[in-house]
N, C-alpha and C positions, 0 to 999 in steps of 0.2 A: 534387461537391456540397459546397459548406460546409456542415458543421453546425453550428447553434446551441446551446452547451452548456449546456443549463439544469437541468442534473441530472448524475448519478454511474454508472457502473454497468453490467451486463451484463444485455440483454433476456433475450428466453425461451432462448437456450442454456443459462443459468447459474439458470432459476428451478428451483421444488424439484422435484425428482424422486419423493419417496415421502416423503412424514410417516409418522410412527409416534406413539407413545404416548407422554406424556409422563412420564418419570421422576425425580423429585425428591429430593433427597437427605435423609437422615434421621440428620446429623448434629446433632447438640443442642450447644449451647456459650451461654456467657453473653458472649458478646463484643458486642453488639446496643448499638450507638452507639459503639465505639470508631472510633477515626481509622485509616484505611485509607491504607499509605502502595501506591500505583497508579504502575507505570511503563508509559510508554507511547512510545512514537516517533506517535502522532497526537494530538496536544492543540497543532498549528498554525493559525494561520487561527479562531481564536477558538474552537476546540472546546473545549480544558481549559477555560477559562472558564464556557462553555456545561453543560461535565458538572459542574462546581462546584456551580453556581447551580441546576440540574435538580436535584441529589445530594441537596442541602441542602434543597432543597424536601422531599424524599422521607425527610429521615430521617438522611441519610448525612454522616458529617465523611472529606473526601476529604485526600492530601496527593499532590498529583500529582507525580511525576517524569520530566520527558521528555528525551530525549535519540534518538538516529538511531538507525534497525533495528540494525545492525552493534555499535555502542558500545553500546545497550542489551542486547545478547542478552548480548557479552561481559561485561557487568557482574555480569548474572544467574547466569551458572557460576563466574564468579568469587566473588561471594555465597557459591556452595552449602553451603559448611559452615557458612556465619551470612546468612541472610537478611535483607536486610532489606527489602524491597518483601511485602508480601501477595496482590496479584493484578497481570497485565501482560494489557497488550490492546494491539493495532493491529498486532503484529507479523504478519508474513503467515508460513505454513506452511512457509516453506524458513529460517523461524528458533526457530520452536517447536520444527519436528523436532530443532534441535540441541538446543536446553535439555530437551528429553522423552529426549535420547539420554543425557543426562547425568544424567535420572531426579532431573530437578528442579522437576517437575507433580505434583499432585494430583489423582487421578483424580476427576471431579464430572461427574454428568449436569444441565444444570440443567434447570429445570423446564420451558421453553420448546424442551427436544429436537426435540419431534416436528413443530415449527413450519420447521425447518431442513431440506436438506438436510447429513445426517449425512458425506458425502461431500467436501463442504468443507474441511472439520477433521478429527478422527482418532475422532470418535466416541467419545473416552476424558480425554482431560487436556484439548483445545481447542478449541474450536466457534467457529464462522462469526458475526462480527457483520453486515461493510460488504464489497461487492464493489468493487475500486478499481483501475480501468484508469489506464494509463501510458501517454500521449500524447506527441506533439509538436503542440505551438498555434507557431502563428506570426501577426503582427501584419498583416490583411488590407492596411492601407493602404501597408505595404510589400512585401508579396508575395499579389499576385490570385490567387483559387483556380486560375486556367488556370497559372499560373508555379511553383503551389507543389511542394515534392515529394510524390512517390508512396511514399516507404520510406527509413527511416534513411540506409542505404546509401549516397542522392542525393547525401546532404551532402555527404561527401567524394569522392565517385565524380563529380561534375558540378560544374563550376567554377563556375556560377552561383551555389550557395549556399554556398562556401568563403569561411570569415571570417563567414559570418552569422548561423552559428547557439551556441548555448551549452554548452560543452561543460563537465562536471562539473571541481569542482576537488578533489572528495573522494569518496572509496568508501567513507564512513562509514554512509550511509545504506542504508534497504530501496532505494528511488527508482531510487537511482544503480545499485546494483549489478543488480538486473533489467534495465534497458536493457544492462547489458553483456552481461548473460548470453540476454538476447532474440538477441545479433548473436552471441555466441559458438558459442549452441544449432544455430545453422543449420550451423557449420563442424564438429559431432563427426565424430570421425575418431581410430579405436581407438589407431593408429600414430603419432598427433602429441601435439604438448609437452600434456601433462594434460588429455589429450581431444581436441583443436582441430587441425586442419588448418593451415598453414603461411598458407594463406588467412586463413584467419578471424583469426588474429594480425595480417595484414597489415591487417583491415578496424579492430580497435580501433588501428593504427598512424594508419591515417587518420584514424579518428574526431578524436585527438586533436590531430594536426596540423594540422589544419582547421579547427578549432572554435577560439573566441573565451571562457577560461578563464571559467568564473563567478566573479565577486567577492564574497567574504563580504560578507554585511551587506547585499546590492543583489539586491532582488525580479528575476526574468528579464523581466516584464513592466515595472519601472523602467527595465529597460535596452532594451528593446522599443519605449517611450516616446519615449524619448531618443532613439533610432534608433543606439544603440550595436553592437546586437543584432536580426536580424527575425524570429526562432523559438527555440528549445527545449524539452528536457523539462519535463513537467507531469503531476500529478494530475489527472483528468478535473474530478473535483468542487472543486479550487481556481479554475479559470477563470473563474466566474460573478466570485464576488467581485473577482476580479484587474479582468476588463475593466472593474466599476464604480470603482473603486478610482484604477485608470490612465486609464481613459479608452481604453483599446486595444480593440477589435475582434477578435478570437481567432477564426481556423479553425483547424481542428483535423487531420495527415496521415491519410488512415484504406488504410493499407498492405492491400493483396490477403492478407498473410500474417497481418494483424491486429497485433494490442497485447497486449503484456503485461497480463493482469490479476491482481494479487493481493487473497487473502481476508485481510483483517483478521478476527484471531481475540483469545477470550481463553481465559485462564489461570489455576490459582489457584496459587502457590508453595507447593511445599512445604517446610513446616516452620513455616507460619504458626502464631500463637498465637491466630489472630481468625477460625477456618474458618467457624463459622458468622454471623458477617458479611461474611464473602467471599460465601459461596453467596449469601447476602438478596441483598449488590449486586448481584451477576451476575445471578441471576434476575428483577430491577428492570431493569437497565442491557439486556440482553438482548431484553427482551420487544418485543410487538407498539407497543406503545403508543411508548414512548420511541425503540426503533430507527426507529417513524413519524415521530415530533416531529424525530429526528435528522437524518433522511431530508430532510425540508420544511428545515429550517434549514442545511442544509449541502452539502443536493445530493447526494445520495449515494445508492448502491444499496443497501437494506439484503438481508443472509442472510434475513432472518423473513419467511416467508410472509406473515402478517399486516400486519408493518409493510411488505411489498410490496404489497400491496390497497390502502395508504393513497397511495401513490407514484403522483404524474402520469402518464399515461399520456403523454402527449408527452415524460416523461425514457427511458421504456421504447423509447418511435417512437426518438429521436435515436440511442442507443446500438444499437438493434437496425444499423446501418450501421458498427458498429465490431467485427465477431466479436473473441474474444479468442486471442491466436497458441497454437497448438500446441507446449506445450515442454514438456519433460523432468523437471519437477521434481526428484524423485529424483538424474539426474545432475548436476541441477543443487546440489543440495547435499550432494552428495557431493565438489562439486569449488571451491566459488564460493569458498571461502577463499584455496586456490592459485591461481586465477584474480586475486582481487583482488593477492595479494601479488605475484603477477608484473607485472601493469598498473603498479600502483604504483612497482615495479623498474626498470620497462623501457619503459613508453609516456606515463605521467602527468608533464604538464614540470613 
């Protein structure tokens, strides 16, 4: 089945499981309209814009900072003994836990707790904004849903889609390094190079020798267009805009083993001088209402129960056929560092 992607996110596996009470923080500060400097690795595809423009309506002077999961997180403990960001959002959970290891969070409930599953996030320094599955789209009119693949794997394992699809040209990103780590998760093996079975090295071999290098600067769907390229990795919730954009037609692989999905979270730094306009933003940015208006404008699965009630029920039908994979987190970042530096070393041309 092709699905039409007209939304973001993970159905009822991934809705709340138990609200609780909400608790609010009772921080006092005279910080109320200073400029908030915000890093984020999601302010693509018109979002920073979007939170600008909402911010400002609400009160808030934003200075956004973006940059990719990986280059953002290391920025942030590099910071640590002089911060200079106040709050970080979009990161997903296998890079909060690093900067919360380095005891570089603020603990803050915000006031919108109990609307979440607390489970998400760590219930203490990070909470749940956006649910966001990790795809492969591929451009209908060059590959029929009967031709397309069934699982990453295909790519390099079936000659048919060798040279067609796009393979990363950096592991600076969250993006990137979850599809690796979605193919590596399946080959642990206590006995192999830093986790990983001899296999499973051999399968990031193929990925990369088979795949067609992304080009800085050139959308996948530009190059899907063009017919340079007939698939690659994807955001669930960038697709909408892409197809009108290109003019392309997107299906989407939906693998028996599922997709990677990460929770975009936020955060407050600590050592800010502006805490209690961090809290104001986060429990503004956070709520029902905006992660709903988020939700509609961007396609996305919001954490907030509330802003879920406001959510199409035909985004919930589409995604309900894409469960999310079963993976490790934990070993997963306990290891994705070594992992990347070796790809990088040894399979990345």
């Amino acid at each position: 089945m092709r699905t039409k992607f007209i939304g973001a996110g993970l159905a009822a596996a991934l809705l709340l499981t138990g609200c609780g009470s909400s608790t609010a923080s009772s921080n006092e500060g005279g910080s109320e309209g200073a400029t908030l400097v915000v890093y984020t690795n999601s302010n693509s595809d018109g979002k920073g814009e979007w939170l600008e423009a909402q911010a400002a309506e609400a009160g808030f002077d934003l200075e956004i900072v973006g940059l990719g999961g990986a280059d953002l997180t290391n920025r942030i403990i590099a910071e640590g003994g002089n911060p200079v960001a106040d709050v970080v959002f979009g990161l997903n959970n296998m890079y909060f836990e690093q900067i919360k290891a380095e005891e570089l969070l603020e603990p803050y409930t915000p006031e919108w707790s109990g609307d979440v599953d607390e489970s998400l996030g760590d219930g203490e320094t990070f909470w749940p904004l956006v649910q966001q599955g990790i795809v492969l789209a591929y451009n209908t009119a060059a590959v029929p849903e009967a031709e397309s693949p069934s699982d990453w794997t295909d790519l390099w394992s079936d000659e048919q889609y060798k040279g067609r699809y796009e393979s990363v040209s950096t592991l600076a990103g969250a993006t990137q390094q979850i599809i690796m780590a979605s193919i590596l998760t399946r080959y642990a093996d206590e006995s192999g190079d830093l986790g990983i079975s001899d296999e499973g090295w051999e399968q990031v071999r193929g990925y990369f020798e088979n795949g067609s290098k992304a080009v800085e600067g050139e959308d996948l769907f530009a190059r899907m267009a063009a017919g340079t390229v007939d698939m690659g990795q994807m955001t669930i919730s960038g697709i909408p805009a892409r197809e009108t954009q290109y003019g392309v037609s997107a299906g989407v692989m939906e693998p028996e083993i599922g997709v990677p999905y990460a929770v975009e979270q936020v955060g407050i730094i600590k050592g800010t001088d502006k805490q209690a306009e961090v809290e104001r933003f986060i429990n503004w940015f956070g709520s029902g209402d905006v992660q709903g208006a988020f939700a509609v404008e961007f396609k996305s699965l919001p954490a907030n129960q509330k802003a879920i009630e406001m959510t199409d029920p035909e985004v919930l039908a589409a995604y309900d056929a894409i469960p999310p994979q079963d993976m490790d987190w934990e070993f997963v970042r306990d290891n994705i560092s070594q992992w990347v530096e070796k790809i990088e070393l040894e399979y990345m041309p």
